[in-house]
C-alpha positions as CSV (number, residue, x, y, z in Angstrom):
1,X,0.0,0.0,0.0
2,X,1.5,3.0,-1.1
3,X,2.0,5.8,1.8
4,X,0.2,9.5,0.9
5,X,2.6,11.6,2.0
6,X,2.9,14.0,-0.7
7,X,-0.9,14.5,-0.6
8,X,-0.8,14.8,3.1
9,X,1.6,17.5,2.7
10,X,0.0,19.5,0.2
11,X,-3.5,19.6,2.5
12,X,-1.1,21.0,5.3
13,X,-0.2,23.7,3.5
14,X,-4.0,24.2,2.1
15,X,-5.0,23.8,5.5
16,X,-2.4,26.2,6.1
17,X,-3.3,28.9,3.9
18,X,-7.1,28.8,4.5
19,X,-5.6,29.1,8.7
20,X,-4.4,32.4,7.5
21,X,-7.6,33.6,6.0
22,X,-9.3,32.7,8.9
23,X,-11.4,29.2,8.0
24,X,-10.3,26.5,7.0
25,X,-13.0,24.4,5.2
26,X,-14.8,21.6,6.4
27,X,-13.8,19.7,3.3
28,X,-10.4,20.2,3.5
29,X,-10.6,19.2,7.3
30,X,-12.1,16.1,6.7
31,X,-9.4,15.3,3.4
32,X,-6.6,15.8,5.8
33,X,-8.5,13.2,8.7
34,X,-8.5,10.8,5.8
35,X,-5.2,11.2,4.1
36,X,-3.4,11.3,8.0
37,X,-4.9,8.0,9.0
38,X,-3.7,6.3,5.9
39,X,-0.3,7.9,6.7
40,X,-0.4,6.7,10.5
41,X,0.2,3.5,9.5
42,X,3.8,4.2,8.3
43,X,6.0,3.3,11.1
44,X,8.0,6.2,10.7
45,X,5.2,8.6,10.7
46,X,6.2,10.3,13.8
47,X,9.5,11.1,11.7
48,X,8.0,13.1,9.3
49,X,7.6,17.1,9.5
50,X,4.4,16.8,7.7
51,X,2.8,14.2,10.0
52,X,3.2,16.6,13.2
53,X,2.2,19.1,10.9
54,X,-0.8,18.0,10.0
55,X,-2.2,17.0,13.6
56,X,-1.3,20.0,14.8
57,X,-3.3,22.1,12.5
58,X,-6.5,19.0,13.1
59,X,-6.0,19.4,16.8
60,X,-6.2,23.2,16.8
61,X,-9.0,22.7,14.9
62,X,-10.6,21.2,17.2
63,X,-9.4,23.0,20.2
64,X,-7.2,20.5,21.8
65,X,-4.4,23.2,22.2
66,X,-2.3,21.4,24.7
67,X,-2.0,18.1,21.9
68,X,-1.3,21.2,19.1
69,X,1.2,22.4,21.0
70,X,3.2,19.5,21.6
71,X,2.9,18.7,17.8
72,X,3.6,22.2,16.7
73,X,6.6,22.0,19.2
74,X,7.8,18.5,17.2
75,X,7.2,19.8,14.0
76,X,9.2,23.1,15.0
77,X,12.1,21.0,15.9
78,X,12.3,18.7,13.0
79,X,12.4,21.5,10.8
80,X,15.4,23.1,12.8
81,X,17.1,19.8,12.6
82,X,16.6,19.8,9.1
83,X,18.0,22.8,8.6
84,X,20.7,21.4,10.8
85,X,21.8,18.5,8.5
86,X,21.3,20.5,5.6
87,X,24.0,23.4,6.4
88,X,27.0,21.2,5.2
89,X,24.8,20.4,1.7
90,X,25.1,22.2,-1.5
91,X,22.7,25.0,-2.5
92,X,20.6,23.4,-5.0
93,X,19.6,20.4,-2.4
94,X,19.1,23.0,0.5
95,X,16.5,24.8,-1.7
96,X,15.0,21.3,-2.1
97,X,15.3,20.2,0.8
98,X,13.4,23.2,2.7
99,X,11.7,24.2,-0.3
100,X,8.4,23.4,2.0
101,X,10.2,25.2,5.1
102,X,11.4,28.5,4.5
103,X,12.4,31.3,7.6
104,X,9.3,32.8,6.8
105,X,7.2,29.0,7.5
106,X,9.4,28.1,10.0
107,X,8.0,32.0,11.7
108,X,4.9,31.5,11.0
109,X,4.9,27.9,13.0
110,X,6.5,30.0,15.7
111,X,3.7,32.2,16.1
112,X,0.9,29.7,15.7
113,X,2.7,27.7,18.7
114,X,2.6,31.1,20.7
115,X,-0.8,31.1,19.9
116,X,-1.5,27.8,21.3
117,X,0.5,28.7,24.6
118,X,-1.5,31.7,25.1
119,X,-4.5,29.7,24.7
120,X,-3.9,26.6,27.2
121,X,-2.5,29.7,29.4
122,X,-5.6,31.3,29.1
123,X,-7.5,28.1,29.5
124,X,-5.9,27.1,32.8
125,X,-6.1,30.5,34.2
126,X,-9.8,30.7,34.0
127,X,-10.3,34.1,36.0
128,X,-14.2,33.5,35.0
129,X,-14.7,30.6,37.1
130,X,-16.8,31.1,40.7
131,X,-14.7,29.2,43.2
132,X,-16.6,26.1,44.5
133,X,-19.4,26.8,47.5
134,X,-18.8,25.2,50.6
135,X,-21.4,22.9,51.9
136,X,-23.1,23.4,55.0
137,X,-22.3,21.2,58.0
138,X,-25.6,20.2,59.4
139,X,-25.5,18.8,62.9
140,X,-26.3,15.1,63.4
141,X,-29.5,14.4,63.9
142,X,-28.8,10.9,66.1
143,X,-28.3,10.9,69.7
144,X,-29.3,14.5,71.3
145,X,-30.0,18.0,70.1
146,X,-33.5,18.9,70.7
């Protein structure tokens, strides 16, 4: 069975752009849940920028910012190691190489992840919330009293 990676990758970056425009469409959502559950089978999934990528942008999407953040975290990383074994390379296979992770992608992820922080921040901050009402103690009805 042949992988989708390419495929996968190029609904990241849809998913991406439409991010940027402020919705991303439902059936571009539900393309990427297909294409990255053919791709989970790959055993080395979790090695792939696009992978982490792409559940990232799915968990954001559905506003489980503390799993998009460790995925946007991953991703971050595995681009910067990229970049990393890359340095020693000529030009013309750095440009291919990254041509999917420029400075200015590799910023963007930056933000998004500061985004994310902010958000699970927010979350566990919760100034909203009405601390819990103590229960009254009543006195026991056994044994005495009245």
């Amino acid at each position: 069975m042949r992988i989708p990676w390419k495929e996968l990758k190029e609904a990241e970056v849809e998913g991406l752009r439409q991010r940027r425009t402020g919705k991303v469409l439902p059936t571009n959502i539900s393309h990427l849940r297909k294409l990255l559950r053919q791709c989970r089978k790959d055993p080395d999934a979790h090695e792939r920028i696009c992978y982490h990528g792409s559940v990232a942008l799915l968990s954001e999407l559905d506003r489980d910012w503390p799993s998009a953040a460790k995925h946007r975290r991953v991703e971050i990383s595995l681009i910067q190691k990229l970049y990393g074994l890359m340095a020693e390379e000529p030009l013309r296979m750095r440009r291919y190489a990254t041509q999917n992770y420029r400075a200015s992608d590799l910023r963007e992820r930056r933000k998004i992840l500061d985004q994310l922080t902010q958000a699970i921040t927010e979350q566990n901050a919760s100034p909203n919330r009405r601390p819990a009402r103590r229960r009254a103690v009543r006195p026991s009805r056994k044994g005495g009293g009245r």
